[in-house]
C-alpha positions in Angstrom: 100.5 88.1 147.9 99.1 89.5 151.2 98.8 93.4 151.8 102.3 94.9 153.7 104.5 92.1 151.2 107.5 94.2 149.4 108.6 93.5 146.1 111.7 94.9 144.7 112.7 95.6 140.0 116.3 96.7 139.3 116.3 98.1 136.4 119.9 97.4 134.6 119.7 100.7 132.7 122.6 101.6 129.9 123.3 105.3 131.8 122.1 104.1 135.2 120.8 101.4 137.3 117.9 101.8 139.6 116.0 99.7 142.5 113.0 100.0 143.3 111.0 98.5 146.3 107.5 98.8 147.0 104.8 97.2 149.3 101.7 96.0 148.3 98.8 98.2 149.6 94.9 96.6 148.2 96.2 95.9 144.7 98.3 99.2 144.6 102.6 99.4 145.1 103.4 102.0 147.0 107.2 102.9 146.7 108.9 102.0 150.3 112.1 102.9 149.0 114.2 104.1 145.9 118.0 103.8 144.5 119.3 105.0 141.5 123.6 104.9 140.7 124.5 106.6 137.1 126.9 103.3 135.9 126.9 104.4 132.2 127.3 101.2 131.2 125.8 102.3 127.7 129.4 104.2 127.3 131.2 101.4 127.9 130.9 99.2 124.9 133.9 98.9 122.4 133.4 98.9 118.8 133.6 95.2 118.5 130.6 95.3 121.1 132.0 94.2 124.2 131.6 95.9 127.5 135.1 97.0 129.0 136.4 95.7 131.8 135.9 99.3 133.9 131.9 99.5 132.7 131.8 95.8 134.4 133.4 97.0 137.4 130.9 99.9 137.8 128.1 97.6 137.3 129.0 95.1 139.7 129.9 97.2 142.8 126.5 99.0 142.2 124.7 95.6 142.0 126.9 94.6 145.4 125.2 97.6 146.8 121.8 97.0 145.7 122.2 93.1 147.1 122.4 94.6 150.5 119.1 96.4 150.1 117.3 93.2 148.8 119.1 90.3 151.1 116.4 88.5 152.3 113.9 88.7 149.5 112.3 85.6 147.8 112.7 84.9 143.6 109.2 85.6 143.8 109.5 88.7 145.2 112.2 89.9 142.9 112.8 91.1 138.9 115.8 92.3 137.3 115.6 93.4 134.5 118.6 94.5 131.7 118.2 96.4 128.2 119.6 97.8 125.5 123.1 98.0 126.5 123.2 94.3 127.1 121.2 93.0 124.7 124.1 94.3 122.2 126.8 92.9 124.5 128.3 90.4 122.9 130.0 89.5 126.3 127.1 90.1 128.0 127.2 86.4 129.8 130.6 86.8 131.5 129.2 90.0 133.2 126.0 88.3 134.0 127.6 85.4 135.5 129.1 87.2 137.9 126.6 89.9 138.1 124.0 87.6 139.3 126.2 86.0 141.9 126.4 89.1 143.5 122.7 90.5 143.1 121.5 87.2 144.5 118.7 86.5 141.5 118.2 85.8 137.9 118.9 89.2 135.8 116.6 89.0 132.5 117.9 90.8 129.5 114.8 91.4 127.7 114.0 92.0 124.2 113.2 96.0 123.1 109.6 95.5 123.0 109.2 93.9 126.4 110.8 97.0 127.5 108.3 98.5 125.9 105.5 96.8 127.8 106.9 96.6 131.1 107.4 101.1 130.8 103.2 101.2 129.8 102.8 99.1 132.7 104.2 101.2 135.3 103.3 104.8 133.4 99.9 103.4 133.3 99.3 101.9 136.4 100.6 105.8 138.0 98.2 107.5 136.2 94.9 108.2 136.9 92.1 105.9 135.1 90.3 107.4 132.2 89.1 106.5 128.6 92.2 108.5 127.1 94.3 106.9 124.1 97.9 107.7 125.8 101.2 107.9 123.7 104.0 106.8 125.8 108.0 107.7 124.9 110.7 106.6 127.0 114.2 107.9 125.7 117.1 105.5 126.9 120.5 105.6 127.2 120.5 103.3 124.1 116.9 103.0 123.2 113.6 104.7 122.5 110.5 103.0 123.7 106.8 104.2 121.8 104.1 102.9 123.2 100.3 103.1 122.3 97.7 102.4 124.8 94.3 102.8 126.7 94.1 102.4 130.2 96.4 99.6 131.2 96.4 97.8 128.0 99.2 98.4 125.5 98.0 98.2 121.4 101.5 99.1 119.9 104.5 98.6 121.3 107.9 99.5 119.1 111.8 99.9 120.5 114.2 101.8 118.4 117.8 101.5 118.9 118.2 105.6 119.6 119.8 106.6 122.6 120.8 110.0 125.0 124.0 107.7 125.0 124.8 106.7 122.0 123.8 109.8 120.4 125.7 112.1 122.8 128.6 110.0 122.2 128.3 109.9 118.4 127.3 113.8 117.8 128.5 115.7 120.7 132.0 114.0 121.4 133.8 115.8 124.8 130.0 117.7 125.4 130.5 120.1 122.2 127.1 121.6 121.6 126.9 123.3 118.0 123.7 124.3 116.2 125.3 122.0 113.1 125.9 118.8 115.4 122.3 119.0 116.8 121.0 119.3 113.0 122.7 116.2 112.2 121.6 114.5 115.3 118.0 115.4 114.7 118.5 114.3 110.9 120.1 111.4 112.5 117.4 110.1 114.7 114.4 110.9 111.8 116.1 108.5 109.8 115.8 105.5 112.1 112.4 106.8 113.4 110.6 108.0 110.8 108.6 104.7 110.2 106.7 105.6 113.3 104.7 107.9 111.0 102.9 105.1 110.3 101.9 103.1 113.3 102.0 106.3 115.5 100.0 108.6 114.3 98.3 111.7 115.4 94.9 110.7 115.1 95.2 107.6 116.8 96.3 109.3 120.5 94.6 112.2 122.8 97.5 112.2 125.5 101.3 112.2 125.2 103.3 111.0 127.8 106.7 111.2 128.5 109.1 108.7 130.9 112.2 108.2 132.9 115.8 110.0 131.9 115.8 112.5 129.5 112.6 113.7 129.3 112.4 113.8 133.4 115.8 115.8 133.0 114.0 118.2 130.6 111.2 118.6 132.6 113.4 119.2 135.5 115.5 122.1 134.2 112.0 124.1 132.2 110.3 123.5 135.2 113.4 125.5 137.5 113.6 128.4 134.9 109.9 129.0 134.9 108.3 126.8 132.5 104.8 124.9 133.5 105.5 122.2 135.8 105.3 118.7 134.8 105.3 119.6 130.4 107.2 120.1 128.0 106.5 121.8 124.8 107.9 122.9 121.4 108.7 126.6 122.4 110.2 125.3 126.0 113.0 122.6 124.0 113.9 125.4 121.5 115.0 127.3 124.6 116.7 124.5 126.0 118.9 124.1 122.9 119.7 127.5 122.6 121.1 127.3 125.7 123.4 124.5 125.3 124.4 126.0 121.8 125.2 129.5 123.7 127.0 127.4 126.6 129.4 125.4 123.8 129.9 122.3 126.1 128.4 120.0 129.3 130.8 121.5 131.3 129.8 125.6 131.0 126.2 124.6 130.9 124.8 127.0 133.6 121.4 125.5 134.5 119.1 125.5 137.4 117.7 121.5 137.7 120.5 120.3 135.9 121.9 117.2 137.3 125.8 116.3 137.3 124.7 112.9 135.5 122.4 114.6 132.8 125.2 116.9 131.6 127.0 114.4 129.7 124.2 112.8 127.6 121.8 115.6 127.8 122.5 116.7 124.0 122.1 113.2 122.6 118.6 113.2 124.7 117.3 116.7 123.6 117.9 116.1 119.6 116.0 113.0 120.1 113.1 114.4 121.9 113.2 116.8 119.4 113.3 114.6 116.3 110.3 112.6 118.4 108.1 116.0 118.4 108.2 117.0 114.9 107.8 113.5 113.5 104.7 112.7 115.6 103.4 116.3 115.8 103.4 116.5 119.9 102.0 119.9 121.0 103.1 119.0 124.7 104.2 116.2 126.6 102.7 115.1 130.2 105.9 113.9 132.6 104.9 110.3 133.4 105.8 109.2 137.2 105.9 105.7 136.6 108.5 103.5 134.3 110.1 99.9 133.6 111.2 99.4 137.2 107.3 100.2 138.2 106.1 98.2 135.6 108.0 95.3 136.6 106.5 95.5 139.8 103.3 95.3 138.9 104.1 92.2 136.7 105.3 90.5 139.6 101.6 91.4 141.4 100.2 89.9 138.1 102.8 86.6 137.6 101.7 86.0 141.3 97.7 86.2 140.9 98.1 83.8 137.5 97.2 86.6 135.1 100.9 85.6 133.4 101.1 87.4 130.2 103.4 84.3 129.2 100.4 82.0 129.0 98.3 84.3 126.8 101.5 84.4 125.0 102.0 80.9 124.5 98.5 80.3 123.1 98.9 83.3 120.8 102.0 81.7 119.1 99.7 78.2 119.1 97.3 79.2 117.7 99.6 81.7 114.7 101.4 78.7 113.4 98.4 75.9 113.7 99.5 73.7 116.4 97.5 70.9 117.1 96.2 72.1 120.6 94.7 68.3 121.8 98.3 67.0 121.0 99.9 69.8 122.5 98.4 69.8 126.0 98.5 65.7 125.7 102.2 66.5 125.5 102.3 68.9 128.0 100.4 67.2 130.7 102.5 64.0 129.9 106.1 65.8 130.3 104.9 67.6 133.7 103.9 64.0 134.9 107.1 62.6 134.2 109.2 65.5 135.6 107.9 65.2 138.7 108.7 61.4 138.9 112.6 62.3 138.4 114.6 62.0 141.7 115.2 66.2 142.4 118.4 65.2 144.0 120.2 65.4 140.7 119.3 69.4 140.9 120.9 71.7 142.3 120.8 72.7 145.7 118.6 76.1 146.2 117.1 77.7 149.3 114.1 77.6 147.6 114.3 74.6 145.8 110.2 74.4 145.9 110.2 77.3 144.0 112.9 76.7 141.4 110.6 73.3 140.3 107.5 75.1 140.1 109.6 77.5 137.8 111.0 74.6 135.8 107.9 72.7 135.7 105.9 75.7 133.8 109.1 76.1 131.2 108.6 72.5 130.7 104.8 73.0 130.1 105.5 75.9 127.7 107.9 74.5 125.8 105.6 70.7 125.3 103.0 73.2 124.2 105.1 75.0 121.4 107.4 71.6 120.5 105.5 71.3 116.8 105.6 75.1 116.1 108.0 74.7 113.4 105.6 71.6 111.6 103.6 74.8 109.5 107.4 75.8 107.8 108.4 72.1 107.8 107.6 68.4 108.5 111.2 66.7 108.6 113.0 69.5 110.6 110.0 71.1 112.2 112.0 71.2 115.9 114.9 73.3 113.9 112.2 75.7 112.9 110.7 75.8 116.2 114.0 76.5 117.6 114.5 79.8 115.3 110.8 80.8 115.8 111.4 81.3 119.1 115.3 82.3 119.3 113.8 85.1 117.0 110.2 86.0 118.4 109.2 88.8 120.3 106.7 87.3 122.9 105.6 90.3 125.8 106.9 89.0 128.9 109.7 86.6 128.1 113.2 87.4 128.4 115.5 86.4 125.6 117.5 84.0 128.0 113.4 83.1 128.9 112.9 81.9 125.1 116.6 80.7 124.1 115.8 78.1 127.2 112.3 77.1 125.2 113.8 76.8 122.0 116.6 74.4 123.1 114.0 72.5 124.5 112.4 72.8 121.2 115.1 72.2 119.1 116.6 69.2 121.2 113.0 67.5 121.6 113.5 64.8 119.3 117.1 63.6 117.1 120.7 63.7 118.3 122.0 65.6 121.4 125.2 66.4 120.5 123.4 70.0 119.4 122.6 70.6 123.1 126.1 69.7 124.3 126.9 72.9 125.9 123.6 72.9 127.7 123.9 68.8 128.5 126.1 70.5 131.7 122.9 71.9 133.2 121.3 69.0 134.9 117.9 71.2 135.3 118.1 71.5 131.6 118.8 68.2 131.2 115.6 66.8 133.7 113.3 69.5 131.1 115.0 67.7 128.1 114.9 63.7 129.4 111.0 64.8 130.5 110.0 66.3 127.2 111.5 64.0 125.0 109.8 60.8 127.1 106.7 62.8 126.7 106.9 63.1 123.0 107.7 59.0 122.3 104.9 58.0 124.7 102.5 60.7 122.8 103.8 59.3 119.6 100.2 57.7 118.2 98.7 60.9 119.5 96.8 59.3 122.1 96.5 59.5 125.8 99.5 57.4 127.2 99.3 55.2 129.0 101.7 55.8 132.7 100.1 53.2 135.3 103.5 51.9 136.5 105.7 53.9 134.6 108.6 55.3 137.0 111.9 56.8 136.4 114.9 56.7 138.9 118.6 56.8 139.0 120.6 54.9 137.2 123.1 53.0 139.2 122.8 55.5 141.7 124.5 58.1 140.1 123.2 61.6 139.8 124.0 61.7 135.9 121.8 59.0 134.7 118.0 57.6 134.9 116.3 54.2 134.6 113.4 53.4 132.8 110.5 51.2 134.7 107.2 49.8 133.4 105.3 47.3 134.7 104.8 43.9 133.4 103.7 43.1 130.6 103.3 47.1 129.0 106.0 46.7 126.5 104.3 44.0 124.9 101.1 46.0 125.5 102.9 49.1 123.8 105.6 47.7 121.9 106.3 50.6 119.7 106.6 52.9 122.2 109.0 50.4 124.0 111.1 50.3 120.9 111.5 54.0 120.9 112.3 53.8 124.8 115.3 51.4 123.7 116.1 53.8 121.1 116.1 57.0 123.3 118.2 54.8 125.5 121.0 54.7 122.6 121.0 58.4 122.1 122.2 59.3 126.1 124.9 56.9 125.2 126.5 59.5 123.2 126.4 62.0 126.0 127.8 62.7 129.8 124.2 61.2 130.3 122.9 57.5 130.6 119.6 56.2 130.4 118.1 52.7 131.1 115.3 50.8 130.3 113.9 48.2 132.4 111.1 46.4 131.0 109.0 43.2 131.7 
């Protein structure tokens, strides 16, 4: 990326959504421009988990908005990012589907502790460079980020599901502020976070830091009556709850700095940030300037200069569970080679169609590089258990959608495909799949394969089929692997899909 470029993060927030755009200035983003709409999505989920149909609304006519700002923008230049909220959605894909219709790019619900990663990320890369071992909290609408780290490198990262939201809604229901309801919210919020006393403990941080909502808001409204600008400590939150307990609700709340979007989950916030101080033993906490949306900025800057964190990831996992890296890259290199000798017209159309393969070709690569992750749990269903590993893994900077792709690919590698059949509709998908699963017959003996002449094309000339070509002579050269051709051709037949193999 050249200096001037602008990047834009929207940050899909469960009390509000925020976009952020920025220009690249010698390795630096400086903010160009800044949107934030309280959607309270985080309030909008049911008991049986499902957003209602007014929280959708709210979040789709803010996105609309945001679209406008970004029109223009490449993928490249774009990340949106969704958390707690909809990663408990259980109809979380309807409002996607429409959600990124209107934004114009993918929308990545990501797991708690790439949340986690992405705040360090932009608190870090705001803050002035020293030697300091930071503690980083960022109290959600729904979740709690904690975050250990040392300049821009994150050691411990941790997301509990402990919210301003949830806990306004659960212990101060209509704003009520009693001394008894922030008792049992404090109680409340030791009891899911008191583990931290383990992994985050006072010796092993200098500087606390605090980020985003609540404990901006805090700082806000000490900082207006007086209080040192830019902390918070014990003495200053005391008086904060004394004055919600001596106001009774949100709506008598008399407060310089207070904003109208704070009031209603500023309770639920406060207990928490209390809870948060005792357990760890903060003195005072430093307000942070940057947070997720900032952070997912600067992984854009470092996706684009191939400092991925998703390779580094990739090997990591390798190298956990024993994979045999020869075979692995063998396989890799093999299904990139034959995904780029698939006709692309079977795809579908996109503006930036270069981009989109480029995109598809490294998923490929990823997944050919994790397909035998499940062999060190089992030998006869090792792509099953490669499938849960990474359904169920928390890998820094893949979304879940990111790593439910990758384990399909996994899990539908080798055996029947009526277990992809909902994906088998995705002809993308299905070029990934067709790829890998060539890669992994021709790989078979665990030897370089041999390709000279080896094409693939339509079949018949439709767009839902592929043909098979070797040269003369190579079946009898390979017959094994043209046996398992045959036999791959047999398992399309049971699909939408079919496949066939011309040999000489």
């Amino acid at each position: 990326m050249k200096n001037g470029q602008l990047l834009a993060a929207v940050d899909l927030g469960s009390n509000s959504f925020r976009l952020e755009i920025g220009h690249l200035d010698h390795g630096q983003i400086r903010r160009a421009e800044y949107l934030k709409e309280t959607v309270r999505q985080g309030s909008g989920l049911d008991g049986e988990r499902n957003l209602s149909p007014v929280a959708m609304q709210r979040g789709w006519d803010c996105l609309a908005r945001f679209a406008e700002r970004i029109a223009g923008f490449k993928p490249g230049q774009v990340r949106a990012v969704a958390t707690q909220t909809l990663r408990e959605a259980r109809n979380r894909d309807f409002f996607l589907d429409k959600a990124q219709q209107i934004l114009g790019f993918p929308i990545e619900v990501i797991s708690g502790r790439e949340e986690a990663r992405l705040i360090y990320a932009g608190v870090s890369h705001l803050l002035a460079q020293s030697n300091e071992r930071r503690l980083v909290v960022d109290i959600g609408g729904r979740s709690t980020e904690l975050i250990l780290g040392q300049g821009y490198q994150a050691h411990m990262l941790e997301s509990y599901r402990v919210g301003s939201v949830a806990w306004s809604m659960k212990y101060f229901p209509e704003g009520q502020f009693t001394a008894a309801a922030f008792e049992m919210a404090e109680v409340a919020a030791k009891a899911i976070l008191d583990e931290v006393l383990n992994t985050y403990r006072r010796k092993d941080w200098d500087v606390a830091y605090g980020s985003s909502g609540t404990i901006g808001a805090v700082v806000d409204i000490l900082e207006a009556a007086g209080w040192p600008s830019g902390l918070v400590r014990k003495d200053g939150l005391q008086w904060l709850k004394d004055k919600l307990i001596k106001a009774g609700n949100a709506e008598s709340l008399k407060l310089d700095g207070i904003k109208e979007d704070r009031r209603p989950v500023i309770g639920g916030g406060l207990a928490i940030l209390c809870a948060l101080f005792e357990l760890l033993e903060i003195d005072e906490l430093h307000a942070a300037q940057g947070a997720l949306r900032q952070g997912a900025l600067y992984d854009l800057l470092d996706r684009d200069e191939h400092a991925d964190i998703r390779e580094s990831m990739v090997d990591w996992l390798s190298k956990q569970f024993g994979i045999d890296a020869t075979q692995a890259q063998r396989v890799s290199q093999t299904a990139t080679e034959l995904f780029e000798k698939i006709p692309p017209r079977q795809l579908k159309p996109s503006s930036e169609n270069d981009f989109d393969i480029e995109r598809l070709e490294r998923k490929l690569a990823w997944a050919a590089r994790l397909h035998e992750v499940g062999k060190h749990i089992s030998h006869a269903d090792y792509h099953k258990h490669g499938a849960y590993i990474l359904d169920n893994a928390d890998l820094p900077g893949f979304s879940m959608p990111e790593l439910h792709r990758l384990s399909q690919l996994v899990l539908g590698h080798r055996g029947k495909l009526r277990k992809l059949e909902t994906h088998l509709n995705e002809p993308s998908f299905v070029h990934q799949l067709f790829a890998l699963r060539l890669a992994v017959i021709l790989c078979h003996a665990r030897v370089d394969p041999d390709l000279k002449g080896f094409e693939l094309g339509d079949h018949e000339g439709t767009v839902t089929g592929f043909t098979i070509t070797t040269r003369k002579g190579w079946a009898k050269q390979w017959p094994q692997s043209a046996h398992l051709l045959r036999e791959e051709c047999i398992a399309w037949q049971k699909t939408t899909w079919s496949v066939a193999y011309n040999c000489q």
